[in-house]
Z-matrix of the N, CA and C atoms (Angstrom, degrees):
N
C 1 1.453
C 2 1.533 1 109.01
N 3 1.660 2 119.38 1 133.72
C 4 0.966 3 95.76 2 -168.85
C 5 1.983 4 101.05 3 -111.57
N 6 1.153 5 111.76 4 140.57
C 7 1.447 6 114.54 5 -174.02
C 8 1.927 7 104.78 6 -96.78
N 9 1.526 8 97.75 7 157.17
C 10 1.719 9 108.21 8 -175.53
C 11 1.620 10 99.70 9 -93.05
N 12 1.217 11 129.10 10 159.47
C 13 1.214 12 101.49 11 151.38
C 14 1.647 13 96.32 12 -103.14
N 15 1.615 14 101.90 13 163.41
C 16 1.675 15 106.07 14 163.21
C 17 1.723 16 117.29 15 -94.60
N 18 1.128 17 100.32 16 139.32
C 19 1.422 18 99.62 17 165.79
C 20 1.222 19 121.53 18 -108.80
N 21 1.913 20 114.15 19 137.29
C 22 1.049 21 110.53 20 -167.44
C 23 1.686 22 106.03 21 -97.36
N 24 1.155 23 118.33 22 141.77
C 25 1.694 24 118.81 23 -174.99
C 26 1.907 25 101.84 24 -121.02
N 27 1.357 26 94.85 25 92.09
C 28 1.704 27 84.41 26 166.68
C 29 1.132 28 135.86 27 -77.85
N 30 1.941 29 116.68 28 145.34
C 31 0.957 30 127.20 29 -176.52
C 32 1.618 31 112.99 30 -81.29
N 33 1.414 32 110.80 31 122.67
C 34 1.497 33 122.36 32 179.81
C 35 1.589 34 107.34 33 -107.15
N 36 1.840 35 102.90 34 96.51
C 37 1.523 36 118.86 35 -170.44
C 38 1.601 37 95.41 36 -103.76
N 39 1.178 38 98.88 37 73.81
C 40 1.648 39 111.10 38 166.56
C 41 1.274 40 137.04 39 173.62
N 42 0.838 41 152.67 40 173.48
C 43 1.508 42 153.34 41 -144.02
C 44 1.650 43 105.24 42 -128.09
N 45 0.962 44 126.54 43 121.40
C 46 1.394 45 130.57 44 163.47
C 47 1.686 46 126.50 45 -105.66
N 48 0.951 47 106.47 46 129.94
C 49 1.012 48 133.19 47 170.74
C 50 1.749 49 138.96 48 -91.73
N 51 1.272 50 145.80 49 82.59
C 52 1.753 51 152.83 50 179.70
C 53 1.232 52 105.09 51 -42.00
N 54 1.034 53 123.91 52 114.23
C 55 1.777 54 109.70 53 151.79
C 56 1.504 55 114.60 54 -138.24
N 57 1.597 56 114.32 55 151.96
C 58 1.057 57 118.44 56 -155.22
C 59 1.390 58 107.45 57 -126.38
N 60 1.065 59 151.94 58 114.75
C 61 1.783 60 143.74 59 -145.82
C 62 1.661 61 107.34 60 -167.92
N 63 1.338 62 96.95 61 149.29
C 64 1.443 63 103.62 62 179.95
C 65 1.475 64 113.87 63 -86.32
N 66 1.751 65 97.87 64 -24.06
C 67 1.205 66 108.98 65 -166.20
C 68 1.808 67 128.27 66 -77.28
N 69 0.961 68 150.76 67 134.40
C 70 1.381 69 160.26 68 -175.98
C 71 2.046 70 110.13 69 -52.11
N 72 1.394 71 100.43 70 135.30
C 73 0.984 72 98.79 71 -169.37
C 74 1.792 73 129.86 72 -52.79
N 75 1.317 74 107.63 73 -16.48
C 76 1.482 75 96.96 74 167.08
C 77 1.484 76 112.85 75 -90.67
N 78 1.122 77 127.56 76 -24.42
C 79 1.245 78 124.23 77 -172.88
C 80 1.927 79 106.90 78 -69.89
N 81 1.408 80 99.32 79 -54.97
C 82 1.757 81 106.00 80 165.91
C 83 1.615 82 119.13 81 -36.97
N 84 1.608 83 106.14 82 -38.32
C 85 1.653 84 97.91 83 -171.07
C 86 1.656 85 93.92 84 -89.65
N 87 1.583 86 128.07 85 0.94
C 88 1.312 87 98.20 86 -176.10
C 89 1.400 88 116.11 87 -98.93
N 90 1.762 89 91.10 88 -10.28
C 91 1.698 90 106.36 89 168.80
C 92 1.280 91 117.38 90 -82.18
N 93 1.293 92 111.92 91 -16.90
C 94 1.664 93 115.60 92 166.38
C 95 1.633 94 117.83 93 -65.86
N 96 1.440 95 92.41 94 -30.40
C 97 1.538 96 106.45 95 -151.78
C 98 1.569 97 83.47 96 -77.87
N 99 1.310 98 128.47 97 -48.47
C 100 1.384 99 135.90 98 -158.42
C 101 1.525 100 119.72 99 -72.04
N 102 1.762 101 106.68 100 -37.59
C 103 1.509 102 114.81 101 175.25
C 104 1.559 103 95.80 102 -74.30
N 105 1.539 104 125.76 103 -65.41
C 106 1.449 105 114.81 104 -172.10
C 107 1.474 106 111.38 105 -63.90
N 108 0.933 107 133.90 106 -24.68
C 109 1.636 108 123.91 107 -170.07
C 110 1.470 109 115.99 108 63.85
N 111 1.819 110 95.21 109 62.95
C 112 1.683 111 106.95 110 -169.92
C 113 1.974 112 92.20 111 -144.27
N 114 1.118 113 111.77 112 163.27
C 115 1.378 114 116.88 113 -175.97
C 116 1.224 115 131.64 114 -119.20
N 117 1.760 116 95.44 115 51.62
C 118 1.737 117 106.81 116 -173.79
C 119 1.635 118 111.33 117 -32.73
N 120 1.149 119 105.42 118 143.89
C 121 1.723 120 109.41 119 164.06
C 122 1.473 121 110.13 120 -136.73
N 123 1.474 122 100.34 121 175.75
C 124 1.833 123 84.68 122 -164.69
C 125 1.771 124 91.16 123 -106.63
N 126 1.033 125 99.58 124 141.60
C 127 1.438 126 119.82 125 173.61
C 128 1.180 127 115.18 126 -93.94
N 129 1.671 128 110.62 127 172.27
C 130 1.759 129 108.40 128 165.89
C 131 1.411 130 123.45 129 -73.73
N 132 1.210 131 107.02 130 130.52
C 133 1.777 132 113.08 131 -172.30
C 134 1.436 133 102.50 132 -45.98
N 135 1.404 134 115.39 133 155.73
C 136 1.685 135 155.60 134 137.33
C 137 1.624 136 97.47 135 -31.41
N 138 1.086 137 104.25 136 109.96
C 139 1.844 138 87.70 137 157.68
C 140 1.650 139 98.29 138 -148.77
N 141 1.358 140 105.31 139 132.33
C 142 0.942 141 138.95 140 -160.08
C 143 1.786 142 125.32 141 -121.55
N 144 1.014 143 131.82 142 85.99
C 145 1.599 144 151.87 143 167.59
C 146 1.503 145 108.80 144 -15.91
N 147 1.572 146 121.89 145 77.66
C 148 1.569 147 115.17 146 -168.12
C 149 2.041 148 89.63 147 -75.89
N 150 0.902 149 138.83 148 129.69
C 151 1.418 150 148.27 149 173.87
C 152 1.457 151 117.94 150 -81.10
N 153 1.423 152 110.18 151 -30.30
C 154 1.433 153 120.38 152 -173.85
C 155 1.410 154 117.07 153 -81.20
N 156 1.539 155 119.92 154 -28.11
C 157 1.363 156 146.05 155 -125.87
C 158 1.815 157 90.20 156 -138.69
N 159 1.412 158 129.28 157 -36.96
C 160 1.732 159 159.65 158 -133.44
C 161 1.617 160 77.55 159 11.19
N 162 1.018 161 130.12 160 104.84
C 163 1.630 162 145.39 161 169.97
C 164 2.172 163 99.04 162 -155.60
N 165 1.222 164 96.42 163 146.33
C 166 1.005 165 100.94 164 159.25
C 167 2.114 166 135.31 165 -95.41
N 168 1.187 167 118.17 166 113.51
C 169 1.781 168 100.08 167 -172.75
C 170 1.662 169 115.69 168 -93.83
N 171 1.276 170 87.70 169 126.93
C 172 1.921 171 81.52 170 -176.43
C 173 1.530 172 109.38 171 -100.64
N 174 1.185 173 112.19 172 123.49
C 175 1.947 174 101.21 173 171.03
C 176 1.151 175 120.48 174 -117.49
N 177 1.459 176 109.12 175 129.68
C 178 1.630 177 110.51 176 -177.75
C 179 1.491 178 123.09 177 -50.10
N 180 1.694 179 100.65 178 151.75
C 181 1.964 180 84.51 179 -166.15
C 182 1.359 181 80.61 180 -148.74
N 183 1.597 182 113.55 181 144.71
C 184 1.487 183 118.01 182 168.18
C 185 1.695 184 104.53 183 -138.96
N 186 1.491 185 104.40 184 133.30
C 187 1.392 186 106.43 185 -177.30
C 188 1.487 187 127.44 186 -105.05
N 189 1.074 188 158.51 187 176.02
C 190 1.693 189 162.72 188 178.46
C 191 1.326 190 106.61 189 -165.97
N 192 1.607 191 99.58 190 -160.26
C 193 1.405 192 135.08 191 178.44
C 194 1.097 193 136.12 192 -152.98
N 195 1.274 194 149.83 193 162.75
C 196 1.442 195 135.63 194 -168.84
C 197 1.252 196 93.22 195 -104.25
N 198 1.053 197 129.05 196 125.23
C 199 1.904 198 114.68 197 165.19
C 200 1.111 199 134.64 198 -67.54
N 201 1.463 200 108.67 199 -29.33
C 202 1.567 201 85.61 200 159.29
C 203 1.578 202 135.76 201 -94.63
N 204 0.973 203 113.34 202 -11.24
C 205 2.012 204 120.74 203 160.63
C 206 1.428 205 95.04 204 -83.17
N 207 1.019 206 133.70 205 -44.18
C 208 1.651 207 110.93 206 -143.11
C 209 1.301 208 121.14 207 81.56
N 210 1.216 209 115.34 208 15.21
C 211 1.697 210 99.77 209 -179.05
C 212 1.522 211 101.24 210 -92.75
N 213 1.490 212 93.76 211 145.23
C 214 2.070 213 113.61 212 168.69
C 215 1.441 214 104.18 213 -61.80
N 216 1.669 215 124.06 214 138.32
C 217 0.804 216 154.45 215 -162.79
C 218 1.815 217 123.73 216 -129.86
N 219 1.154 218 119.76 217 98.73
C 220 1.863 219 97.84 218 -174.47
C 221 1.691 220 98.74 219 -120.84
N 222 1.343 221 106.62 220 161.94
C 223 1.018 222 103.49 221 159.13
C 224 1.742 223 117.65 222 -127.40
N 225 1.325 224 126.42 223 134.85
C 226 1.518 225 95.88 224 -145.48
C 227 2.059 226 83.90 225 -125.77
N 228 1.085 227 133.99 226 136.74
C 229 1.122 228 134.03 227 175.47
C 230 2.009 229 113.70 228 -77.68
N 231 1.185 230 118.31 229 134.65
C 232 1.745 231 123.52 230 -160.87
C 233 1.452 232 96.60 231 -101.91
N 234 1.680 233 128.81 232 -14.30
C 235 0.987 234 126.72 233 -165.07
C 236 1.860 235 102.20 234 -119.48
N 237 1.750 236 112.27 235 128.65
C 238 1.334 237 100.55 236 171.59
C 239 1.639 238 98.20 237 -123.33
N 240 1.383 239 114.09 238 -145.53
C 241 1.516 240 115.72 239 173.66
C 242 1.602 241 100.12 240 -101.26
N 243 1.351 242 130.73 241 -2.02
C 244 1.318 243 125.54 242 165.86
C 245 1.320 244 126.68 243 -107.89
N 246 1.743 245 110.18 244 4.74
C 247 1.073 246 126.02 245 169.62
C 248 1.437 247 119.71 246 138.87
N 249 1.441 248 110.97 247 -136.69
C 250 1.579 249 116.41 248 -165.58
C 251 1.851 250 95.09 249 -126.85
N 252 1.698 251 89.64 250 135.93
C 253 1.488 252 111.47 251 170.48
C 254 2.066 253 104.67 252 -67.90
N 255 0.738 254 149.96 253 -33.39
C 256 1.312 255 164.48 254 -155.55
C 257 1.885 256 107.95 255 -170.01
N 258 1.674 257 99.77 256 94.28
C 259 1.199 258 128.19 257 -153.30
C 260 1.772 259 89.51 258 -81.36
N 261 1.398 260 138.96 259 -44.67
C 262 1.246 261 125.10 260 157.54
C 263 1.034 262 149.99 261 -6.65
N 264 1.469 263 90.51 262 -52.58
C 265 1.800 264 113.34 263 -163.45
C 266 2.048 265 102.13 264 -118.31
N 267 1.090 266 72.27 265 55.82
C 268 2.509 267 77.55 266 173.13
C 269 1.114 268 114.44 267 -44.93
N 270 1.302 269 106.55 268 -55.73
C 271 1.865 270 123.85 269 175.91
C 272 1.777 271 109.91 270 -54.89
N 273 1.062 272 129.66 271 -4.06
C 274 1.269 273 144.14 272 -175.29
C 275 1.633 274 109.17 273 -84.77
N 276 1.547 275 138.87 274 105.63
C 277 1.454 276 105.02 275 167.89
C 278 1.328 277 107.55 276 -103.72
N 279 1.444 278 137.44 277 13.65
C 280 1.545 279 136.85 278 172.71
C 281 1.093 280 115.57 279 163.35
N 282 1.393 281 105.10 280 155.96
C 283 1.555 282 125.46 281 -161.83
C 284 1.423 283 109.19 282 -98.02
N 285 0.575 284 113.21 283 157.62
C 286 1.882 285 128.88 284 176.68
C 287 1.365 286 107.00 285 -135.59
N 288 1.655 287 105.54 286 74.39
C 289 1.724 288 110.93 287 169.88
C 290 1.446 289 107.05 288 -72.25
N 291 1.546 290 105.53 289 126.08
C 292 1.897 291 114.31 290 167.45
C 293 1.447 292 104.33 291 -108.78
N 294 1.318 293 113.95 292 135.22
C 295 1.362 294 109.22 293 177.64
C 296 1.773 295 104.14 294 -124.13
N 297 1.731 296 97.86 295 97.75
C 298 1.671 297 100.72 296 -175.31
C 299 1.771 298 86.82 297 -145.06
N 300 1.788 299 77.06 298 -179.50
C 301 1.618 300 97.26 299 -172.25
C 302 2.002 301 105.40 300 -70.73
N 303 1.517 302 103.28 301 112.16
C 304 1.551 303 103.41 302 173.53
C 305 1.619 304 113.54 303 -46.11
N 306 0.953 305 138.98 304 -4.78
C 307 1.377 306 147.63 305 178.39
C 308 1.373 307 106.76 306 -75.39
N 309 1.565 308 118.04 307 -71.80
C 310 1.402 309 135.43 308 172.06
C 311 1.386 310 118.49 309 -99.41
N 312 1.560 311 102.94 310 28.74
C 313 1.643 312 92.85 311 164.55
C 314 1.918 313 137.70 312 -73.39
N 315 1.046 314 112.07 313 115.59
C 316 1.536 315 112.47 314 -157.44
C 317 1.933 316 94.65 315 -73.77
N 318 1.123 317 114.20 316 25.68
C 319 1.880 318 103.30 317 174.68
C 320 1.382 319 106.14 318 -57.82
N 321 1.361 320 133.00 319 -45.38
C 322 1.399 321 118.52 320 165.39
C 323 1.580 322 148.36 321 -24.96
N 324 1.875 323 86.03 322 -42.00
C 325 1.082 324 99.70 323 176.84
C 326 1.491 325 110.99 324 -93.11
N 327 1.598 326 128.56 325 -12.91
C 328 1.140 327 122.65 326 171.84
C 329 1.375 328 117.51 327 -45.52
N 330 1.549 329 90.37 328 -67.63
C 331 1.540 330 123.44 329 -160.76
C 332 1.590 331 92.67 330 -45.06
N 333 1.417 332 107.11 331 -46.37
C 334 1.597 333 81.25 332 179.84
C 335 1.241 334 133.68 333 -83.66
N 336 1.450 335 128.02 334 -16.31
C 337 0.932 336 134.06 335 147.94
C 338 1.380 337 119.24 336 -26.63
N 339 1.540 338 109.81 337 -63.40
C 340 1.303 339 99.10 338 -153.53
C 341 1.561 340 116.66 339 -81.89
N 342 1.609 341 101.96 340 -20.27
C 343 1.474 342 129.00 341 163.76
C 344 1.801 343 111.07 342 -37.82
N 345 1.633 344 105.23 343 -30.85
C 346 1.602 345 108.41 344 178.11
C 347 1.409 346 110.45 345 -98.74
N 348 1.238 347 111.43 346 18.37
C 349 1.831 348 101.04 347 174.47
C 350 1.407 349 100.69 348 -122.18
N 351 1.389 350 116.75 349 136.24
C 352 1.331 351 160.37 350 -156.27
C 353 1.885 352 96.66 351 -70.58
N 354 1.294 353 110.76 352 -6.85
C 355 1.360 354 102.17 353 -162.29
C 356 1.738 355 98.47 354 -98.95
N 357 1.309 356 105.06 355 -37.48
C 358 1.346 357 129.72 356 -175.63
C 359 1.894 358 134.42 357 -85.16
N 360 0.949 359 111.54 358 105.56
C 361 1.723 360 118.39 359 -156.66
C 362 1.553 361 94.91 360 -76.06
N 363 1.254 362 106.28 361 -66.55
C 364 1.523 363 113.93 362 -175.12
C 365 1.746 364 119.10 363 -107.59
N 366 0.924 365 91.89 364 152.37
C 367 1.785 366 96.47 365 -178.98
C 368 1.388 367 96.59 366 -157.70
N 369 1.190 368 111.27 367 101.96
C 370 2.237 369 120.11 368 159.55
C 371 1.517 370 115.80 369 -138.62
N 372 1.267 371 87.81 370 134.27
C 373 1.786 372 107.99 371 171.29
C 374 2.348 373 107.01 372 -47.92
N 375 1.188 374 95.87 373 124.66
C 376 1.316 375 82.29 374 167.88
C 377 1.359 376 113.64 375 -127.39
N 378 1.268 377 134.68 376 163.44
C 379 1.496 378 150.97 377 172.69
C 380 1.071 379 109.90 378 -67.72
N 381 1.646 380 147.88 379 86.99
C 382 1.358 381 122.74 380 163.03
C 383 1.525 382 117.31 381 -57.39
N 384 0.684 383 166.28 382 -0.59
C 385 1.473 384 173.15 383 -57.79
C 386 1.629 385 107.39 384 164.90
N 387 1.412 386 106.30 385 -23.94
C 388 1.569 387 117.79 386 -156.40
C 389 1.361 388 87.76 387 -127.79
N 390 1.311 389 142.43 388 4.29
C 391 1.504 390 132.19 389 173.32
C 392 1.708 391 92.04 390 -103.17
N 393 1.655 392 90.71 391 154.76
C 394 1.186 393 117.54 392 170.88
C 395 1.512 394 120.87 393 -72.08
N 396 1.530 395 120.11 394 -55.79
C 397 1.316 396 135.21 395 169.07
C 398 1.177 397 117.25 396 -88.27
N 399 1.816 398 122.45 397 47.85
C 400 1.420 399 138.16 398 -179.27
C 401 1.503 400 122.38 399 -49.42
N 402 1.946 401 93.05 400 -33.37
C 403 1.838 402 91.68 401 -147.21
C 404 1.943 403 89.68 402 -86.89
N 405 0.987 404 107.80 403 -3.89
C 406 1.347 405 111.57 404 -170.41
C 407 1.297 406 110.12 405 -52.16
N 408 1.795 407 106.79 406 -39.70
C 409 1.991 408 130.55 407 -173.66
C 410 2.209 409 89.41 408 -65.87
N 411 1.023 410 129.67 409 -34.52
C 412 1.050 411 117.06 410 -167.79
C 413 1.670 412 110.79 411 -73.50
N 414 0.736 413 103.66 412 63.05
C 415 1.995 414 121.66 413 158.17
C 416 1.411 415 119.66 414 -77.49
């Protein structure tokens, strides 16, 4: 008998965001919190099963909302002491997952936002779709 396999193709319902900072993860979400006018908080870390390494990686993660949409908000750190959440992107120190309608998603207006605060070097839209270690963002 001969069997198919299925392939599974995940859906990535959110917006990503690069950012690149000198600054430490609470201090980043309070400058996030301050340019967007949103109320990151820190959540329970990411921890993640490195297999290659048998170590476990934990990455700091703090979540919100926008107040006036309501859309969920994370900010998830790419860098731990055992390495990188999305091994691609080194130059990366955290993500800014938005989870809104791609229609009316305001990332435009983030990016620039956050592009004007003093805390933040880099700020770019990225493709999950185009990373290798994609499914990792599905938290």
């Amino acid at each position: 008998m001969k069997t198919k396999k299925l392939k599974y193709k995940p859906e990535f319902e959110f917006e990503l965001i690069g950012i690149s900072t000198i600054e430490d993860d609470y201090k980043i979400s309070w400058a996030i919190n301050k340019c967007l006018d949103i109320k990151l908080q820190r959540d329970d870390n990411l921890e993640i099963k490195n297999e290659k390494k048998s170590t476990v990686q934990s990455f700091s993660v703090f979540k919100g909302f926008f107040s006036g949409t309501g859309d969920k908000i994370k900010l998830v750190a790419n860098k731990s002491f055992e390495g990188f959440l999305i091994e691609e992107l080194k130059n990366i120190d955290f993500f800014l997952v938005i989870y809104s309608d791609k229609e009316k998603s305001p990332v435009k207006i983030i990016i620039k936002e956050l592009k004007s605060n003093s805390a933040i070097n880099i700020a770019l839209i990225i493709d999950p779709n185009k990373l290798k270690s994609k499914e990792k963002l599905l938290f």
